[in-house]
TORMAR-928420 format. One record per residue (C-alpha): residue in three letters; x, y, z. Coordinates in steps of 0.1 Angstrom, whole numbers, plus 2048, in hexadecimal, padded with zeros to 3 digits. Layout:
# residues N
+------+------+-------+-----+
: type : east : north :  up :
+------+------+-------+-----+
:  ALA :    X :     Y :   Z :
...
+------+------+-------+-----+
# end
This chain:
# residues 324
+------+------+-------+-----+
: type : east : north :  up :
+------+------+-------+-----+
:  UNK :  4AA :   9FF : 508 :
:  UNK :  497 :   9F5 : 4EB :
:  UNK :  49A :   9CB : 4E2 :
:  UNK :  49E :   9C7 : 4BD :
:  UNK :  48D :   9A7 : 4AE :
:  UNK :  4AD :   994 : 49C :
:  UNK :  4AA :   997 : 474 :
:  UNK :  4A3 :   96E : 472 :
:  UNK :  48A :   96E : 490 :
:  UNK :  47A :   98D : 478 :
:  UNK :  479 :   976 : 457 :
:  UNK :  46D :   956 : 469 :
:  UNK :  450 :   96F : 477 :
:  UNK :  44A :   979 : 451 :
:  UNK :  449 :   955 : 449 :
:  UNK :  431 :   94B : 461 :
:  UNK :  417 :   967 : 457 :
:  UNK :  41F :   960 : 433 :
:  UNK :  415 :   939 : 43A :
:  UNK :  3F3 :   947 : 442 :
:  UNK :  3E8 :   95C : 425 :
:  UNK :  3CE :   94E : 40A :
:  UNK :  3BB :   963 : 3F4 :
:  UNK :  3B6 :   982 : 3FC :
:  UNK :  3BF :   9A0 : 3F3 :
:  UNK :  3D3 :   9A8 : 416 :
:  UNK :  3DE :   999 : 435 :
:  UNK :  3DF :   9A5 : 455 :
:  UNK :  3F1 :   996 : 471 :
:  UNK :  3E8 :   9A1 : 49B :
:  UNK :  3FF :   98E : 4B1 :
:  UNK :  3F8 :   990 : 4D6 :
:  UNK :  40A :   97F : 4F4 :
:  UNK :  3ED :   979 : 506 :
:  UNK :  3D5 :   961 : 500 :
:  UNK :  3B6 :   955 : 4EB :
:  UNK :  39F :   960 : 506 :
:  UNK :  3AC :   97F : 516 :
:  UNK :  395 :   99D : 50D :
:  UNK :  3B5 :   9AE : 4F5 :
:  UNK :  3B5 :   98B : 4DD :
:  UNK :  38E :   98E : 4DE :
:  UNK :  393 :   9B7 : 4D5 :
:  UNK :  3AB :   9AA : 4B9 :
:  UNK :  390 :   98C : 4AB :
:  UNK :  376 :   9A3 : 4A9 :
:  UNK :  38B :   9BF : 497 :
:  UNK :  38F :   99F : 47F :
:  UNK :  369 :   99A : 47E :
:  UNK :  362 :   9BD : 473 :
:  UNK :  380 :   9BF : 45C :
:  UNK :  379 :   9A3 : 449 :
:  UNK :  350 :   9A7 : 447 :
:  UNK :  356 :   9C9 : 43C :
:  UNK :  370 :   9C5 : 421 :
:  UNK :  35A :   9A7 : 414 :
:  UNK :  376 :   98E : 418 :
:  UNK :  394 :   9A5 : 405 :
:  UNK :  3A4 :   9AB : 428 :
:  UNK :  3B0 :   98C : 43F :
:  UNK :  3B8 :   990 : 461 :
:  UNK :  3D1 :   975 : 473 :
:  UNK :  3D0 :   971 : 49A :
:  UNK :  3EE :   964 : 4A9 :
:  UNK :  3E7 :   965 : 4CC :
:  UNK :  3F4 :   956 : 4EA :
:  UNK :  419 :   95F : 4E5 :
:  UNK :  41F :   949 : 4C2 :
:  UNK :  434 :   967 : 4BA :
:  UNK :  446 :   96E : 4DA :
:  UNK :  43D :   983 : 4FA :
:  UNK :  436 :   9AA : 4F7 :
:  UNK :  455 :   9B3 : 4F3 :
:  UNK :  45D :   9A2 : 4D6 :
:  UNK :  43E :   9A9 : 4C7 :
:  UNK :  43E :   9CE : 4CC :
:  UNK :  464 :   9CC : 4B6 :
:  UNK :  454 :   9B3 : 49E :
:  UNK :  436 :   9D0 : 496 :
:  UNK :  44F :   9F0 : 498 :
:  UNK :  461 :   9E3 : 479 :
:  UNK :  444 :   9D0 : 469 :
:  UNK :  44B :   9AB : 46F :
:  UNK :  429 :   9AC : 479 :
:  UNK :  40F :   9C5 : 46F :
:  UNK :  3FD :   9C8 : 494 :
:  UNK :  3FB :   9BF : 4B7 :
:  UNK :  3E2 :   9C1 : 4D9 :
:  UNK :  3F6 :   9C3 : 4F1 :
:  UNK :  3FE :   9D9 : 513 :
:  UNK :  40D :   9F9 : 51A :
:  UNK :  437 :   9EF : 509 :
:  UNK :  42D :   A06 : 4E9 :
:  UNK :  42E :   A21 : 500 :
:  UNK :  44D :   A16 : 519 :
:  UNK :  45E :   A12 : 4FF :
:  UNK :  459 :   A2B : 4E2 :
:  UNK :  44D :   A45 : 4F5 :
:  UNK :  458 :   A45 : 51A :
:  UNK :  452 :   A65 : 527 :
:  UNK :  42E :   A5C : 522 :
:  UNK :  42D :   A3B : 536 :
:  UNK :  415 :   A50 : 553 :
:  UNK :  3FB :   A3F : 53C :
:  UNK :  405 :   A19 : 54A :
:  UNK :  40F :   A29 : 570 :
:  UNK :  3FD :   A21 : 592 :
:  UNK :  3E7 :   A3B : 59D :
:  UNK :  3EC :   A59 : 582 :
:  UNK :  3CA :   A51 : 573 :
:  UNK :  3A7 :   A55 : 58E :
:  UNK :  395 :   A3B : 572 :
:  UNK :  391 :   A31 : 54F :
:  UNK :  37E :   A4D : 543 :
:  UNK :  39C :   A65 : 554 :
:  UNK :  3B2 :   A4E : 540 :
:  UNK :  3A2 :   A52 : 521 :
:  UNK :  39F :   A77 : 524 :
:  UNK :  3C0 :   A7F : 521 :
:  UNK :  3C8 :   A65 : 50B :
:  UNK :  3B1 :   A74 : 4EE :
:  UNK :  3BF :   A95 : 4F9 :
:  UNK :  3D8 :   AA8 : 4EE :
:  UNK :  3F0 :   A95 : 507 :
:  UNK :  3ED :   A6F : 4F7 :
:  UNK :  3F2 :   A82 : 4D3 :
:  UNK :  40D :   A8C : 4DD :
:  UNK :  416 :   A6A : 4E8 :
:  UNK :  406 :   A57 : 4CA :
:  UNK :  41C :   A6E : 4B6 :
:  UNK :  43C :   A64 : 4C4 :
:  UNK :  431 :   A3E : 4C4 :
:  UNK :  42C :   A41 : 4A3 :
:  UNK :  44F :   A53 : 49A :
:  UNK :  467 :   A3D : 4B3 :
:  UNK :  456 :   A1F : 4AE :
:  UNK :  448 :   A1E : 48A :
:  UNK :  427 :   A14 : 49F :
:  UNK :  401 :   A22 : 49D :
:  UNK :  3ED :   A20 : 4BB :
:  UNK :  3CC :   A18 : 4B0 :
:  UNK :  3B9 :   A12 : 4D1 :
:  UNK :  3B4 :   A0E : 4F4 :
:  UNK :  3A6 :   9EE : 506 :
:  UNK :  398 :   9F3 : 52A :
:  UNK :  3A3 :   9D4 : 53D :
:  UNK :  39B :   9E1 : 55E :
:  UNK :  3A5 :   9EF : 580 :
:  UNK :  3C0 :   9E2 : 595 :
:  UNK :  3BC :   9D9 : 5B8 :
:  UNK :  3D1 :   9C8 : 5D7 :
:  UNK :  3CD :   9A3 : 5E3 :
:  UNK :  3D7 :   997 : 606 :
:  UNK :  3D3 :   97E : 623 :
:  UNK :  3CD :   9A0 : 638 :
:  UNK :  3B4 :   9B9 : 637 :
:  UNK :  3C1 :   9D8 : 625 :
:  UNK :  3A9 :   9F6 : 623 :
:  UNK :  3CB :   A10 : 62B :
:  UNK :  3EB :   A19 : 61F :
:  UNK :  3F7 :   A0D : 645 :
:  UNK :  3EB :   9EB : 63C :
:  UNK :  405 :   9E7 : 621 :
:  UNK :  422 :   9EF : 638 :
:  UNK :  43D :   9D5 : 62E :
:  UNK :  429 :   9BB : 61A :
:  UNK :  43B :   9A9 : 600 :
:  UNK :  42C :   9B5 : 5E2 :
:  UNK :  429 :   9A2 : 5C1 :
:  UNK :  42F :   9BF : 5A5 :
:  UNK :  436 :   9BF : 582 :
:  UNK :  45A :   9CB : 583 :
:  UNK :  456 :   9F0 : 578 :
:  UNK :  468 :   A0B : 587 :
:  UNK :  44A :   A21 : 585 :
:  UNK :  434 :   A07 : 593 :
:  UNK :  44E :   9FC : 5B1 :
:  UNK :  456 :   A24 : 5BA :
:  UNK :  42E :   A29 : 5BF :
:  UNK :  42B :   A0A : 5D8 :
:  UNK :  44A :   A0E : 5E9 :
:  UNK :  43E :   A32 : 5F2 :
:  UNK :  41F :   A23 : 600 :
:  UNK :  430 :   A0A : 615 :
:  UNK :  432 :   9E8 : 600 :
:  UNK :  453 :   9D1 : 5FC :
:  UNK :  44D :   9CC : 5D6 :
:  UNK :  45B :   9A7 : 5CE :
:  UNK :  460 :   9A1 : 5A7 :
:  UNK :  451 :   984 : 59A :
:  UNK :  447 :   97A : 57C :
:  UNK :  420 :   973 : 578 :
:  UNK :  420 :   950 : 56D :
:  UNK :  42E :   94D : 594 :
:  UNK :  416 :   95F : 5A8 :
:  UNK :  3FF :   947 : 5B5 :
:  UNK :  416 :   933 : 5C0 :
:  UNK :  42E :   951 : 5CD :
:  UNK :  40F :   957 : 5E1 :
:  UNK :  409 :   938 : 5EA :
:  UNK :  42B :   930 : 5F6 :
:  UNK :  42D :   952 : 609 :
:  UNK :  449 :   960 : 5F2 :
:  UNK :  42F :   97E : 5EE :
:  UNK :  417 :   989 : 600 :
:  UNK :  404 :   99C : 5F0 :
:  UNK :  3F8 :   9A4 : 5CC :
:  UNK :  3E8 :   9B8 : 5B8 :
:  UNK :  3D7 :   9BC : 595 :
:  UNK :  3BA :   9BD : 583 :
:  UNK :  39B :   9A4 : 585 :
:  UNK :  3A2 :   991 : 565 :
:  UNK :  3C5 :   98C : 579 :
:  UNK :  3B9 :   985 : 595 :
:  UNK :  39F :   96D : 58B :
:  UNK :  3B2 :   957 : 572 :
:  UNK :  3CE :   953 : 58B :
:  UNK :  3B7 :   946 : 5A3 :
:  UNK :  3C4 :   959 : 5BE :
:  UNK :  3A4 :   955 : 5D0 :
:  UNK :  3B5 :   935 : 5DC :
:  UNK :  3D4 :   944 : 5EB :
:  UNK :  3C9 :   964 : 5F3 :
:  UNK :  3AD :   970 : 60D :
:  UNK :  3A4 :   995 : 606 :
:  UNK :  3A1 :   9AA : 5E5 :
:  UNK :  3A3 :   9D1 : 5F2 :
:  UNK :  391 :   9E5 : 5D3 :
:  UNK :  3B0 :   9FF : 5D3 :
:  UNK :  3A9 :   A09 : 5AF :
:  UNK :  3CB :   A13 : 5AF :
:  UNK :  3CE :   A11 : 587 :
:  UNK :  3BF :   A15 : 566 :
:  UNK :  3CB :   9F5 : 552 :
:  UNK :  3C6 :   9F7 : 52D :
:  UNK :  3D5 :   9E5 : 50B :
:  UNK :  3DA :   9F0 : 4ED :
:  UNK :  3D5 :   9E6 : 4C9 :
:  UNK :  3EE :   9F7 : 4B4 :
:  UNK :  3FA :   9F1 : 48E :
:  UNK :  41E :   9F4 : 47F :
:  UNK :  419 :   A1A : 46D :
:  UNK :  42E :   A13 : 450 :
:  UNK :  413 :   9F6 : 448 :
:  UNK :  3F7 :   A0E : 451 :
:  UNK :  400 :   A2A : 438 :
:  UNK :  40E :   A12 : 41E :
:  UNK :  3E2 :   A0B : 41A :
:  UNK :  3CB :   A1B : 404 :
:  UNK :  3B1 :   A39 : 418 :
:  UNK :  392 :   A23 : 418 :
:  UNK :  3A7 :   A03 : 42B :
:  UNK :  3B8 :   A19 : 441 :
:  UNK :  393 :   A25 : 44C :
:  UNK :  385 :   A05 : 44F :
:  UNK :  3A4 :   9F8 : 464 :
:  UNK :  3A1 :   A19 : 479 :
:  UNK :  378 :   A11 : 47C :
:  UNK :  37D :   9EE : 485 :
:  UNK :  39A :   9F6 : 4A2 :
:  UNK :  384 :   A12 : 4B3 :
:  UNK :  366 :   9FA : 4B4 :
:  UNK :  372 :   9DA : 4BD :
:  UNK :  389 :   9EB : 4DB :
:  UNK :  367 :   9FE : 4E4 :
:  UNK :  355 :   9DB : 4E0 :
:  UNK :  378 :   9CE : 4FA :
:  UNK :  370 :   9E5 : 511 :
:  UNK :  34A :   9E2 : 517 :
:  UNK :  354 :   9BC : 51E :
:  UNK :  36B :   9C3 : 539 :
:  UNK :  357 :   9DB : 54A :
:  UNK :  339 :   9CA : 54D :
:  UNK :  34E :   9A6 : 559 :
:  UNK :  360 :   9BE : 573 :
:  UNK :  344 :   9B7 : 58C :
:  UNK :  33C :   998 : 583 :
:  UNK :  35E :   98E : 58C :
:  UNK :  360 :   9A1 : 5AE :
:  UNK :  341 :   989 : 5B8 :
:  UNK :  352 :   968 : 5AA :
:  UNK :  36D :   974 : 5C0 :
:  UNK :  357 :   975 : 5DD :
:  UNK :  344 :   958 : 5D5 :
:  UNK :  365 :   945 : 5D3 :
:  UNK :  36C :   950 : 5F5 :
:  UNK :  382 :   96E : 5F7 :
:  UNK :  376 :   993 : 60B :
:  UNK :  375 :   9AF : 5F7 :
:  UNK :  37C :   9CE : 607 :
:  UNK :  37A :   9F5 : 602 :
:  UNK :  394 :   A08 : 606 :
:  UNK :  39D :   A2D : 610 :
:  UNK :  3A7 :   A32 : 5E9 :
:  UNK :  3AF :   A55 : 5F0 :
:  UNK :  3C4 :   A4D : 60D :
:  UNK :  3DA :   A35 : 5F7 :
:  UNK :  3D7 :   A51 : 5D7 :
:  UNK :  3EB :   A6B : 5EC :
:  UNK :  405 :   A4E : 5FF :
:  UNK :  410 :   A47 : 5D9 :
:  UNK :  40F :   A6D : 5CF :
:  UNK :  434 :   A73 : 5D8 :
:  UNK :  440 :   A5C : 5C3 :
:  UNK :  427 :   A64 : 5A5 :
:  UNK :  431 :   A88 : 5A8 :
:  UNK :  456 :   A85 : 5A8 :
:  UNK :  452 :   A6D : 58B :
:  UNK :  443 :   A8A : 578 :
:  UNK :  466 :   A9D : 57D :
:  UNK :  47C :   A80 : 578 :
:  UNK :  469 :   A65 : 55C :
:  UNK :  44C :   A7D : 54E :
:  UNK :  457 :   A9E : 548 :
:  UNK :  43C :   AA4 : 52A :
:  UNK :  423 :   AAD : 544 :
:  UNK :  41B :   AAC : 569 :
:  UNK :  405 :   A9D : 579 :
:  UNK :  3F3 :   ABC : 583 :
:  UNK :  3ED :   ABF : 560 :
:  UNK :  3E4 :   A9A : 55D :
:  UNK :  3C9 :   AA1 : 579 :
:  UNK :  3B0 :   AC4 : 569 :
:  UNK :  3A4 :   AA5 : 551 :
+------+------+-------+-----+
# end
């Protein structure tokens, strides 16, 4: 169920992006709850470089990263009815404005990015762009690559046998826990401001996530092995409240369109050439990095992925999901 933003916490948001304008000719505000240096607040300062080169000075873009304006929840509300005019942020315009379409932020339903992106520009993620836009008053405008997922563990895991009754640190989504539960994991839910020391206590076991994740958390102190499961396709998104969008003349709507599809291409490009860099800090810090049998793990989590199609995402199948 949707989590409306109260009408005060709404104005004091207005406020706050009020506060910052000085003369131009329009202000736009991209809130984000991660922070200055993640590669979705870098996507968002240079869409602000290119915006405001471009529209010598007559646009101005504010960055208020680093939560300032609540977590992704909030800030998903605050853009749907225009306390804020955008956002980079993960996969909650989908969960929550177009559900039936959350495949796009599931384990395993996606072999890579470029799979991802297929159907995503296909006629598939219009559809889901469309119904975005008319539940949640929100325009996707594009995609960051933030990288694959993959498993950490004080034991080698190169199976889906290996997983057998680890205690799994997840984000809490039913998608996410149905797919590991059929491979054999004991998902725990814990929030990810905990897992290092979760993992260091042995409350988990196990983890898994992307490199950026796995790297800032330092888990190459608690944590032995890193097996490349490439289990998921993990993107962000910078989106724009549409009412805002079409309330601008033609030529600033282009520009803002222009500057989004370059600066999440520029995102992108930055992630996947620091993916590999960060796999070797990983080793060079210590941990074994492993391949796996991805295949082997692809088809333990297939159950689940395929009854999810039937139950969560009856738009398509995963058949379907799978001639791209």
């Amino acid at each position: 169920m949707r989590k409306w933003i109260g009408l005060i916490g709404a104005l004091l948001l207005v406020a706050l992006i009020g506060a910052a304008a000085y003369g131009a000719e329009l202000e736009i505000g991209i809130a984000s709850a991660f922070e200055s240096e993640h590669v979705l607040v870098k996507s968002a300062a240079k869409f602000k470089e290119i915006v405001e080169e471009r529209s010598g000075g007559r646009i101005k873009v504010n960055l208020f990263p680093g939560g300032v304006m609540g977590g992704e929840e909030q800030i998903t509300e605050a853009v749907s009815i225009g306390a804020v005019e955008m956002q980079v942020g993960g996969g909650l315009p989908i969960y929550y404005f177009a559900p039936e379409y959350y495949f796009f932020d599931t384990p395993y339903v996606f072999r890579d990015f470029d799979h991802y992106m297929a159907v995503w520009n296909g006629p598939i993620g219009q559809e889901a762009k469309q119904l975005i836009e008319s539940n949640g008053n929100t325009k996707m405008l594009g995609v960051v690559y933030r990288g694959m997922r993959h498993f950490t563990s004080n034991k080698p895991v190169k199976a889906p046998e290996d997983v057998r009754g680890l205690k799994l640190r997840l984000p809490m989504l039913e998608t996410w826990v149905a797919v590991w539960q059929a491979i054999g994991a004991s998902p725990v839910p814990i929030p990810l401001h905990e897992l290092y020391t979760a993992l260091a206590t042995g409350v988990a076991d196990a983890s898994e996530g992307d490199m950026e994740q796995l790297w800032s958390h330092k888990l190459y102190e608690v944590q032995k092995y890193i097996s490349l499961t490439h289990h998921h396709v993990q993107t962000g998104n910078m989106s724009i409240c549409a009412d805002f969008y079409y309330s601008l003349d033609e030529d600033t709507r282009k520009l803002i369109d222009e500057a989004a599809k370059e600066a999440t291409e520029w995102g992108t490009r930055l992630v996947l050439e620091r993916e590999q860099e960060l796999i070797e800090n990983m080793k060079e810090r210590g941990c074994i990095v492993l391949e796996t049998d991805t295949e082997a793990f692809r088809q333990a989590g297939s159950p689940a992925v395929e009854k999810m199609f039937s139950t969560h995402f009856p738009v398509t199948t995963w058949d379907e999901i799978n001639k791209y």
